[in-house]
C-alpha positions in Angstrom: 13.7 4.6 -10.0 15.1 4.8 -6.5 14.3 8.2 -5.7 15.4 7.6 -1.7 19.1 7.8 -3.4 18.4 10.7 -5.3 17.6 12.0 -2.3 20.4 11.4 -0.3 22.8 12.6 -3.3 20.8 15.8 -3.2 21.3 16.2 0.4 24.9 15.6 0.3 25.9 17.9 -2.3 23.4 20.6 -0.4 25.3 20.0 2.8 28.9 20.3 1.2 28.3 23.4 -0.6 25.6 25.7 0.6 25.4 25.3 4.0 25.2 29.0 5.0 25.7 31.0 7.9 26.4 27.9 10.6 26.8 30.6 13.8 24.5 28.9 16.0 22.9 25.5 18.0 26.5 24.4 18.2 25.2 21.5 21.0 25.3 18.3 19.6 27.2 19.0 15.9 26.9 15.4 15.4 23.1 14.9 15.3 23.3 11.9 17.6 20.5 9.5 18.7 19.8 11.7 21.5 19.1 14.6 19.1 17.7 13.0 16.3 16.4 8.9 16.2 15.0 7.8 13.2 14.2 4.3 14.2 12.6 5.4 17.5 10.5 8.2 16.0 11.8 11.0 17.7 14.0 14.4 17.2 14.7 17.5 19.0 13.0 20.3 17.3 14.7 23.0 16.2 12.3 25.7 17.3 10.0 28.1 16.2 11.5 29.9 13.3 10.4 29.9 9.7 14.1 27.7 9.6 13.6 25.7 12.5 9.6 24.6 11.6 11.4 23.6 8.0 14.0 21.5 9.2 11.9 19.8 11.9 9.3 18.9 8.6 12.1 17.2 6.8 13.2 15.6 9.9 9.8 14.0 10.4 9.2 13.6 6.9 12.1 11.6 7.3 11.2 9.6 10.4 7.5 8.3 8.6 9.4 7.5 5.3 11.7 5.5 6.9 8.4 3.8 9.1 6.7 3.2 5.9 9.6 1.7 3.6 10.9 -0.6 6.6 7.0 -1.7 7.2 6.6 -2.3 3.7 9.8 -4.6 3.7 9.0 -6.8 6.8 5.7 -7.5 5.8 6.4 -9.0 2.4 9.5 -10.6 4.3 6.7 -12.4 6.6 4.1 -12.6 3.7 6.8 -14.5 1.6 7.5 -16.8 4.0 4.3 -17.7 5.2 2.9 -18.3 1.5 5.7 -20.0 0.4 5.6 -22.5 3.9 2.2 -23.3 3.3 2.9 -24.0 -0.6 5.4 -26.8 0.3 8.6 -24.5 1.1 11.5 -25.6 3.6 13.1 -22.6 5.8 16.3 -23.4 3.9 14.9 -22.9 0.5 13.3 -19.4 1.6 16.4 -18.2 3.2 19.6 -16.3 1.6 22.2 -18.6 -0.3 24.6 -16.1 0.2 25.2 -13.3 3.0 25.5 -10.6 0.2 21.5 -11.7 -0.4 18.8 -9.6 0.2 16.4 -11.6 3.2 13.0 -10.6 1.2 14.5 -10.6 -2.3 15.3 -15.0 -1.3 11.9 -15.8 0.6 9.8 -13.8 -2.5 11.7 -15.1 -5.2 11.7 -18.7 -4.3 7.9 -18.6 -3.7 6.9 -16.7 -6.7 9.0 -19.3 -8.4 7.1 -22.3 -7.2 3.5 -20.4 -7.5 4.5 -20.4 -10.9 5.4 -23.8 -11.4 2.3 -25.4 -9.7 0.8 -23.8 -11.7 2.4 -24.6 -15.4 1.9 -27.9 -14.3 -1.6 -27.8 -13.1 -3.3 -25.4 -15.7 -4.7 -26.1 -19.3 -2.4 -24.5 -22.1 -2.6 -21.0 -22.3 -5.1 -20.8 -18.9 -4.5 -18.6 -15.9 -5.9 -18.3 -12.8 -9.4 -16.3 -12.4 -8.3 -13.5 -9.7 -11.3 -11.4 -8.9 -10.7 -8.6 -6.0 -11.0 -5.1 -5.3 -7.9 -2.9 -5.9 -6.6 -1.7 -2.5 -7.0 1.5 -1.5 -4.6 4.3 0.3 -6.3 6.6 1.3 -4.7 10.2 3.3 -5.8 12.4 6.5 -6.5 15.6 5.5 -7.1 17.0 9.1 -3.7 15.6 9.4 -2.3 17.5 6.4 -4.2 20.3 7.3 -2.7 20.2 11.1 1.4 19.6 9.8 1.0 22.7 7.2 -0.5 24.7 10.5 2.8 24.3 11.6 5.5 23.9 9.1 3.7 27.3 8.2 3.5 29.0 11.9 -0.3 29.3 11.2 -2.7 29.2 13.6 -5.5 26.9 11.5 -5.6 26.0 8.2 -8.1 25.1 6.1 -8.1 21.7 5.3 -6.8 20.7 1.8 -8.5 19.5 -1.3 -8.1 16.1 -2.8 -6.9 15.2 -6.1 -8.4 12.0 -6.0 -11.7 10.8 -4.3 -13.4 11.9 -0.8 -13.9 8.3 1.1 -15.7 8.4 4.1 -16.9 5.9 6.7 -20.2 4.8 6.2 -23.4 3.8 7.8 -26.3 4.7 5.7 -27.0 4.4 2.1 -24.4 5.1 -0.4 -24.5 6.2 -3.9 -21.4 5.3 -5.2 -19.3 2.0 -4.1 -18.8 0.4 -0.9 -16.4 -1.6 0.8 -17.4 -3.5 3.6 -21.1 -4.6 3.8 -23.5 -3.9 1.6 -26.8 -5.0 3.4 -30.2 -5.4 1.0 -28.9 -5.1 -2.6 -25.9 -4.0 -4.6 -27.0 -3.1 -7.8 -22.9 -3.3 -9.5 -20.3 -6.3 -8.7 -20.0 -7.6 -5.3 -16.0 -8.5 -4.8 -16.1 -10.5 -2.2 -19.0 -12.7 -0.6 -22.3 -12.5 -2.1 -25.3 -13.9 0.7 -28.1 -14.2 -2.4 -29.3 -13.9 -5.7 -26.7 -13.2 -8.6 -27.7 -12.0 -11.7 -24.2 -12.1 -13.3 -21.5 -14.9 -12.4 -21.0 -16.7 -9.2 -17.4 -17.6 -8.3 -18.0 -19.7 -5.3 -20.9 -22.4 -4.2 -24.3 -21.7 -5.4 -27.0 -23.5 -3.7 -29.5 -24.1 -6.7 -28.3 -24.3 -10.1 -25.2 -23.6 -11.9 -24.8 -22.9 -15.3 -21.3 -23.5 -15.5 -18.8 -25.4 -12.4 -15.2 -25.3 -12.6 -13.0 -28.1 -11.9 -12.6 -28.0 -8.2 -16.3 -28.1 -8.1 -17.0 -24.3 -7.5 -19.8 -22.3 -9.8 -18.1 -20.3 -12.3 -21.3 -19.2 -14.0 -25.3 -18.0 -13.1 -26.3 -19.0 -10.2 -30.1 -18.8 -9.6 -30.5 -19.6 -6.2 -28.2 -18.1 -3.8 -24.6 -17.8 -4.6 -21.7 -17.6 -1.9 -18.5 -16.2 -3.1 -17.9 -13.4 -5.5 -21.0 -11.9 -8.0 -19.5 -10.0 -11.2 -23.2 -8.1 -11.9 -26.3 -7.6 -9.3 -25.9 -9.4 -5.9 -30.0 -9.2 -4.5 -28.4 -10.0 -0.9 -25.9 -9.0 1.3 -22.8 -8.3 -0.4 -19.7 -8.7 2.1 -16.4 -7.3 0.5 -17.2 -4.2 -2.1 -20.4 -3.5 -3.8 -18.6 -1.5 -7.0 -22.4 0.0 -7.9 -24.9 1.5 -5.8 -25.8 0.4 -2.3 -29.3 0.6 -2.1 -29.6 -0.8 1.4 -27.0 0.5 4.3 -23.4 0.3 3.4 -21.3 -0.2 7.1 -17.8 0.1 5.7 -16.8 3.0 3.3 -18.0 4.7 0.7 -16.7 6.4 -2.1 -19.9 8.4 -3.3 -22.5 10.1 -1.4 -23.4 8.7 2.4 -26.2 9.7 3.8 -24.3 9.2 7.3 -20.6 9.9 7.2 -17.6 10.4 8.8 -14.0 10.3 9.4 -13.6 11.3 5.8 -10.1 10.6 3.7 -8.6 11.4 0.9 -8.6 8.8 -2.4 -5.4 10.3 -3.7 -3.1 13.5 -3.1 -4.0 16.2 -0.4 -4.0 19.4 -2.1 -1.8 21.6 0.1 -1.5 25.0 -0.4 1.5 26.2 1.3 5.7 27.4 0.0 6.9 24.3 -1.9 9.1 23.2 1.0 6.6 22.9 3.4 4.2 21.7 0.8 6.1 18.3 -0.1 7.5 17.8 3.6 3.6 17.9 4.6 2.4 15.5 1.7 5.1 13.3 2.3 4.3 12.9 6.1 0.5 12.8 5.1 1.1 10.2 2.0 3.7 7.7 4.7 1.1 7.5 7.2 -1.9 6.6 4.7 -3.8 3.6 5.3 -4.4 1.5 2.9 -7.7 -1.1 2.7 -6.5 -4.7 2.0 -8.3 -6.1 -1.3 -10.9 -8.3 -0.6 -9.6 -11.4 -2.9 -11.3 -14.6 -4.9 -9.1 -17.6 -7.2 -11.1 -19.1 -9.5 -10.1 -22.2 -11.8 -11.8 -22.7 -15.4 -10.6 -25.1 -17.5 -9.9 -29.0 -16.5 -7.0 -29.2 -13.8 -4.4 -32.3 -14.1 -5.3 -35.3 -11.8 -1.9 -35.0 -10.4 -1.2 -31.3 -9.9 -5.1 -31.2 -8.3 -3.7 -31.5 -4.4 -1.0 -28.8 -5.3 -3.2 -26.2 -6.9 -5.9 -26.6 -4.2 -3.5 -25.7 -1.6 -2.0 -23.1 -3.5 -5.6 -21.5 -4.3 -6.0 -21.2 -0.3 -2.4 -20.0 0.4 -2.8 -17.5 -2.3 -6.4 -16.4 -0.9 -5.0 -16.1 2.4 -1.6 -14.3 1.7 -1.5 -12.4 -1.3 -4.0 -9.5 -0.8 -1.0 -8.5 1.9 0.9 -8.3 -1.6 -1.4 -6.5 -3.3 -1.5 -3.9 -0.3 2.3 -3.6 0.1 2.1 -2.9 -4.0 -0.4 -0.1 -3.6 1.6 1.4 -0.4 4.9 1.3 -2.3 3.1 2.6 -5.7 2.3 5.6 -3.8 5.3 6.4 -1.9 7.8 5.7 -5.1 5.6 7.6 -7.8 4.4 10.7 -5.5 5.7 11.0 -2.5 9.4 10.6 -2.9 9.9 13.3 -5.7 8.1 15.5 -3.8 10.1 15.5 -0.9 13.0 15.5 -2.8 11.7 19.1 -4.5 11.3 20.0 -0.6 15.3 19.8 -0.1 16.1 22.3 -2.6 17.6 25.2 -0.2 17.5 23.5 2.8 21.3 23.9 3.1 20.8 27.2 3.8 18.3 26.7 5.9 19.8 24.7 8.6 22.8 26.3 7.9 20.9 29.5 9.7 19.6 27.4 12.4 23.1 25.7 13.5 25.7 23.2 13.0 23.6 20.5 14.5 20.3 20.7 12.2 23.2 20.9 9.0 24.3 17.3 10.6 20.5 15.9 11.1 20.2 16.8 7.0 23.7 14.7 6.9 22.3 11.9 8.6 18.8 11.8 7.2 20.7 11.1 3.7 22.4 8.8 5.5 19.2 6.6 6.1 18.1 7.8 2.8 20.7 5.7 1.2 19.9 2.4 3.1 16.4 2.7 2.6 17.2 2.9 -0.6 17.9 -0.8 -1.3 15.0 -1.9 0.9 12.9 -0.1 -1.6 14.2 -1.3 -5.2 14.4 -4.9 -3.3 10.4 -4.4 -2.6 9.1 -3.2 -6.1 11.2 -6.1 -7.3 9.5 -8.9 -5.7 6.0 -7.1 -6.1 6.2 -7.4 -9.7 7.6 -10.6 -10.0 4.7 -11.9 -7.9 2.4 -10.3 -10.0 3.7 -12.3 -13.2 3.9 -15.2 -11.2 0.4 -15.6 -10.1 -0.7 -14.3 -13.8 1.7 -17.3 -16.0 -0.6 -19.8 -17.9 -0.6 -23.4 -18.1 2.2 -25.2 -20.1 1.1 -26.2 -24.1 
């Protein structure tokens, strides 16, 4: 659903009709650049009033959405086209047939297109590829939530919110739950990633002893009892490089979601719980949520099955490309996940009043609101365009073999 145009319907009607008292801050009753730049990051604030702290909120709210959705874009605009140059792709068959065309919608579509037929051609009937990684992650601030309520709020300190989701935390001692990074003396769950020893489950990768089971590239795809390199579905007795989904029974230097016994710079695994008037509330969380970082997914393609003489060169390339580029995917996915399904409605809830609100503070915060929808509306097609060719990579990379 394209909530940035919901929002910027919201905003319009809000501006039109309930605008208030507009007495004041009469300076620049256009909003310029000067005033308020969405591209370059900046606005004027509009003081210290309860009013003012809310519309400067929005206005910044405004500013990281716009960072985030426009980041989002490029990057699977560059991932595209890198994927799909390395896959056999001319710069003519990645770019727009048409002006009207969307620049990412042509580059992803045409790749995703021929990921899919390399492999229909190269896979058994009815056999897909063997993608193993670790989901990425976004994870949110909370001193920085904690720091924008302080002042959407006119607080001195507030305490810092609670998370919905999980408390991650960077690590560099033992860790009880799962960790991402490196997992040094044994990880007693799945190592997603690179496994430096022993595997007690199945290696995906080279294992130098014996293998139970090799796929037809010439890569282990089952036990390995001497040391397997590449990715271990159940008890790596090594070093596990990636993410150790059980315990970490040595030191984990990455991040943990569990108990470390030496943390810090802890995050939030899901929403910031902020305890503040709904308006600030969602302009906070949606500043907090467009500024997550997000951990790129540690990824591994495996083949089973035998692979057509013909279509071998093809697939082997593509199995690198895809290694190489498409965790990027998976990472603009989660970001776009998160700002579409919770923090867009949010700060859509946040506009509710906010006529009146800059209508109290002046004519030019009531033209900032006019212009923020204004961006709203563009940003809008740069999001539906993204979630697009997300999802049509997913079922590309997922299609089986022709019969």
């Amino acid at each position: 659903m394209p909530y940035m145009r919901w929002l910027a319907g919201i905003l319009a009607v809000l501006c039109l009709t309930d605008c208030g008292n507009i007495t004041n801050g009469t300076g620049d009753i256009t909003c310029g650049t000067a005033t308020f730049d969405i591209p370059g990051g900046r606005f004027t604030t509009f003081g210290t009033s309860a009013d003012g702290r809310k519309v400067d909120a929005f206005l910044q709210g405004t500013i990281d959405l716009h960072a985030a959705v426009t980041d989002i874009y490029q990057s699977l605009l560059s991932t595209c086209t890198t994927l799909g140059t390395s896959i056999g792709l001319t710069p003519a068959q990645l770019a727009p047939t048409a002006t009207t065309m969307d620049p990412v919608a042509a580059a992803c579509t045409a790749t995703s297109q021929r990921v899919q037929s390399i492999l229909q051609a190269a896979l058994p009937p009815n056999q897909t590829l063997h993608l193993v990684y670790t989901p990425p992650v976004c994870q949110v601030d909370l001193n920085f939530a904690a720091s924008c309520t302080a002042s959407c709020t006119g607080q001195a300190t507030v305490s810092v919110p609670m998370c919905s989701g999980d408390i991650v935390a960077d690590c560099s001692g033992s860790c009880s739950g799962s960790c991402s990074g490196s997992c040094a003396a044994s990880c007693s769950g799945s190592c997603t990633g690179t496994c430096m020893g022993g595997c007690t489950g199945t290696c995906f990768g080279h294992c130098a002893g014996s293998c139970t089971a090799m796929d037809s590239m010439g890569n282990c795809a089952g036990a390995c009892t001497g040391t397997c390199t590449g990715s271990c579905t159940a008890g790596c007795t090594g070093e596990c490089m990636g993410s150790c989904s059980g315990g970490c029974t040595g030191t984990c230097m990455g991040q943990c979601r569990g108990m470390c016994s030496v943390a810090s710079n802890i995050h939030c695994d899901g929403q910031p719980m902020i305890q503040a008037d709904a308006q600030c509330q969602a302009a906070c969380e949606a500043q907090a949520e467009a500024r997550a970082q997000c951990t790129p997914p540690a990824l591994t393609v495996g083949v089973t099955g035998t692979v057509a003489p013909a279509a071998l060169q093809n697939l082997a390339t593509l199995v690198t490309a895809l290694e190489t580029s498409y965790p990027a995917i998976l990472e603009d996915a989660e970001r776009l996940n998160t700002l579409i399904r919770q923090t867009a409605p949010n700060f859509v809830a946040s506009v509710q009043g906010l006529g009146t609100v800059a209508g109290n503070v002046g004519l030019t915060a009531a033209a900032c609101i006019v212009r923020a929808s204004t961006d709203a509306v563009a940003l809008a097609s740069q999001v539906d365009v993204s979630v697009q060719v997300t999802v049509q990579f997913s079922a590309a990379v997922n299609v089986s073999g022709n019969p």
